[in-house]
N, C-alpha and C positions, 0 to 999 in steps of 0.2 A: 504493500500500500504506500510505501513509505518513498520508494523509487516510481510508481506512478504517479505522486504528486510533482517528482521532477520531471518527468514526460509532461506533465498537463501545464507546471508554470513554464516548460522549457517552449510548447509550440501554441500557447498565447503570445508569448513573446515574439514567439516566427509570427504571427498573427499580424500581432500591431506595427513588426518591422514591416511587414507585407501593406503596410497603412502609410507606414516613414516613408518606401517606395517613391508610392504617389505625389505625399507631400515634396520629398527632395525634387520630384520630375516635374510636375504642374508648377508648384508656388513660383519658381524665379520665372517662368514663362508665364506668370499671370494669368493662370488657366486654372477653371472653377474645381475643385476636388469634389463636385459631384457629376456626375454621367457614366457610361462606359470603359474600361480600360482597352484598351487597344495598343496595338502593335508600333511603333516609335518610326518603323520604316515602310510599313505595307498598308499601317493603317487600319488593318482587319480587327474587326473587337472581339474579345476573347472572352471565351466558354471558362466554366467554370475547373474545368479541369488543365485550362492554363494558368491560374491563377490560384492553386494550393501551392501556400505559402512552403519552400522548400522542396518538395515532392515535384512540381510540376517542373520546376528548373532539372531536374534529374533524371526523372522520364524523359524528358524533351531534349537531353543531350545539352540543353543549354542553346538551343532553338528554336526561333519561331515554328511553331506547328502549319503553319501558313505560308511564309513565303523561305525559311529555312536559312533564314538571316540569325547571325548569330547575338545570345542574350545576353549582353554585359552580368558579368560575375559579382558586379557591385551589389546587384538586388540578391542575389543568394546570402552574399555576405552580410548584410544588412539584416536581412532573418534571423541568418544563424546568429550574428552577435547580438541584436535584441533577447531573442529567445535565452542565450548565455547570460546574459546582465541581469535579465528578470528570473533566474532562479538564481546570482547569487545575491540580489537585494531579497528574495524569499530566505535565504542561510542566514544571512545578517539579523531581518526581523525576526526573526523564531527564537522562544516562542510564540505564537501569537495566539493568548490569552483573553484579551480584551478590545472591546470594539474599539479603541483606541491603536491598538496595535495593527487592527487590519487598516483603520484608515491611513497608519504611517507607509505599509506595505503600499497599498493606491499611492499614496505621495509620490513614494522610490520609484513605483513603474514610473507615473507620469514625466518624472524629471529624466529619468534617464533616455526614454522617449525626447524631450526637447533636448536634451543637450547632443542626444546622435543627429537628429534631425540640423538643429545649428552647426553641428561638427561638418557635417557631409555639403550644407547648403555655403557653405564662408568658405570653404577649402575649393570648391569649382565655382564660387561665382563673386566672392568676395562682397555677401551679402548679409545679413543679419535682417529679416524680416520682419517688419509689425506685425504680419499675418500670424507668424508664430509665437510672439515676445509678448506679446498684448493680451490674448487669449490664456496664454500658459501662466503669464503672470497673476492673474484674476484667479486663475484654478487655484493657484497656490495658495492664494493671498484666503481661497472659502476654503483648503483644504486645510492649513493651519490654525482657522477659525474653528472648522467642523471638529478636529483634534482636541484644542482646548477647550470646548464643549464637551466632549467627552471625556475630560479630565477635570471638568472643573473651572477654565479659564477661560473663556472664549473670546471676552473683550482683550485680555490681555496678550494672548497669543495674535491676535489681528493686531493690536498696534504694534506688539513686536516685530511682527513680518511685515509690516508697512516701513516702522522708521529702520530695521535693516533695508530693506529694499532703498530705500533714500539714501542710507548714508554710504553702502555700499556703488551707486551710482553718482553720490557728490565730487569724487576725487577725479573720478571717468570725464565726469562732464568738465572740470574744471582743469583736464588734459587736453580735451576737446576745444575748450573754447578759448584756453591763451595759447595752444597755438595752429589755431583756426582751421582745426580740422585736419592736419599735416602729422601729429603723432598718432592720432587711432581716429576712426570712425564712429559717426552717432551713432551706430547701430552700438559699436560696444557699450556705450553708457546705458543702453536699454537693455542689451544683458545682461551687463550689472545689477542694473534694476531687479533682473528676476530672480538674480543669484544672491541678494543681498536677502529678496523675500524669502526661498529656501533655505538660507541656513544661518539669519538669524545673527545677531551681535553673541558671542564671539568668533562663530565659525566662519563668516564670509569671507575676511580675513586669510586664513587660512588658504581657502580655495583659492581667492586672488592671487597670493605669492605665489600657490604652486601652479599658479598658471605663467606667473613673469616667469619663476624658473624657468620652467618646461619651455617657454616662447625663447626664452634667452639664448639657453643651450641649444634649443635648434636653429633660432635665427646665426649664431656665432658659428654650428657648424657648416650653412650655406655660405656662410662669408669667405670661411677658410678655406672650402672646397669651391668658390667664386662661380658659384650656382646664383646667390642674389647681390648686391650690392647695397649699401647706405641709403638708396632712395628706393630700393625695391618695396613693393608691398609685398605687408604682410598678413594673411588672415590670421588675426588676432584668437577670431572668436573662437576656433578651431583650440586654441591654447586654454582659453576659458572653457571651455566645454572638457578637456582632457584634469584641467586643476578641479573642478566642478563635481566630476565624478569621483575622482580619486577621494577628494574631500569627502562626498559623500560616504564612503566606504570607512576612509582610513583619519577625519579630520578631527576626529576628537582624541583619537592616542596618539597623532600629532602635536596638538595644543597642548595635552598631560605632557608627552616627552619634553617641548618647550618649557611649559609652565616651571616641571620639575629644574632644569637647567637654571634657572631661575633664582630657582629657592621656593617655588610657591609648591 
C-alpha cells in the first residue's frame, strides 16, 4: 500500500507536468490554455491516447502518431521531474496527521508547479509572466491563510505572507529601479513577490542567496568558459526558481546551520 501511494503521488505529478506542458508552450505565445492540444508541426489534435502523460511519449517512440515528426524530450522530462518533486515534497510532509498538514502538502505541489513552470518559461524566453506570478501569488497568499485557519491563525498567517511577499520584492524593485532596469528585470521583482509570500520572514532570505549563489557560480563559469560576456543576459528567474526549491526542501536546516554559526 505503502509503494502504491508512490505510484499515485509519482503520476499526479506526470499529471500536472503534462498541464506545465501546455502552460510552458501557449503562455509566451499568448495563446489561451483552453481548447484542443494538437501537434506543434502538422497541427493535427490529439486523441486521448497521445496525451497520457509519460506512456504516450513511449509508445509513440517519441513521435507524432500523425505526421511522425519527432516529440521534443523536454515534455517527457517535464513529467517525469514533476511526478519526482511531488513525491519527495509527499516524504518531506509525512506524517500527514492533520488537515493542516494536507493543506501544506497542496502548498508544496502548487509551488513546485510554478517554480518548474518559471524555471523552463525564463531559461527559453527570458520571461517571467503575470499570467503565472499573479494567479500563483493569490493561491499562496489563500493557501497560507487557509493553513492558519486550520491552526488557529489565519489573520496572522495572511499578513505574514503579505509583508514577506513585500519585503522580499522591496530590494528586487529597488535593483530594478536605480539602475533602470539594466541589473535584473520586473518580472524578477514579481517573483520575488511570490517567493517572499511562500516562505515567509525568515526563510525568503534564504532562498534568495541561494539563488545569487547558484546564479553567480554559473554566471562566473560562462564567463570563464567565454560562453557569455558582462552584458550578456541573464535569466535570473531560472536561478530563483532553483534557490526557491532547494529552500523549500532544505531552508530551515540551512538557517539552524547558520543560526548555530552564530551562537544563536
Amino acid at each position: 500500500m505503502f509503494y502504491l501511494n508512490y505510484l499515485l503521488i509519482f503520476y499526479f505529478g506526470a499529471i500536472v507536468g503534462s498541464f506545465l506542458n501546455v502552460v510552458i508552450l501557449r503562455l509566451p505565445r499568448e495563446e489561451k490554455l483552453t481548447g484542443r492540444s494538437h501537434c506543434v508541426v502538422c497541427d493535427h489534435q490529439l486523441g486521448i491516447l497521445d496525451l497520457l502523460p509519460l506512456f504516450s511519449y513511449l509508445f509513440l517512440g517519441g513521435r507524432c502518431r500523425y505526421c511522425n515528426h519527432k516529440i521534443s524530450a523536454r515534455y517527457f522530462m517535464i513529467e517525469f521531474l514533476t511526478g519526482l518533486l511531488f513525491v519527495i515534497a509527499w516524504r518531506f510532509v509525512l506524517p500527514l496527521i492533520s488537515f493542516a498538514d494536507y493543506l501544506m502538502l497542496i502548498k508544496s505541489f502548487a509551488v513546485m508547479a510554478v517554480l518548474l513552470a518559471v524555471f523552463v518559461i525564463d531559461f527559453e524566453h527570458y520571461l517571467i509572466l503575470d499570467s503565472v506570478i499573479f494567479p500563483a501569488a493569490v493561491l499562496i497568499l489563500l493557501l497560507n491563510t487557509a493553513i492558519g485557519w486550520a491552526t488557529g491563525s489565519a489573520a496572522h498567517n495572511f499578513f505574514q505572507s503579505f509583508l514577506g511577499a513585500i519585503s522580499a520584492a522591496a530590494p528586487f524593485y529597488l535593483l530594478w529601479f536605480f539602475s533602470k532596469g539594466k541589473w535584473i528585470g520586473f518580472g524578477d521583482v514579481k517573483f520575488a513577490f511570490f517567493i517572499g509570500a511562500v516562505f515567509l520572514w525568515p526563510l525568503w532570505p534564504v532562498s534568495l542567496m541561494l539563488s545569487f549563489f547558484i546564479g553567480g557560480a554559473f554566471s562566473s563559469g560562462l564567463l570563464m568558459l567565454k560562453k557569455k560576456n558582462l552584458k550578456s543576459r541573464i535569466p535570473f528567474g531560472t536561478f530563483l526558481s532553483v534557490g526557491a526549491l532547494l529552500a523549500l526542501f532544505f531552508g530551515q536546516k540551512l538557517l539552524d546551520w547558520y543560526l548555530s554559526l552564530l551562537g544563536f
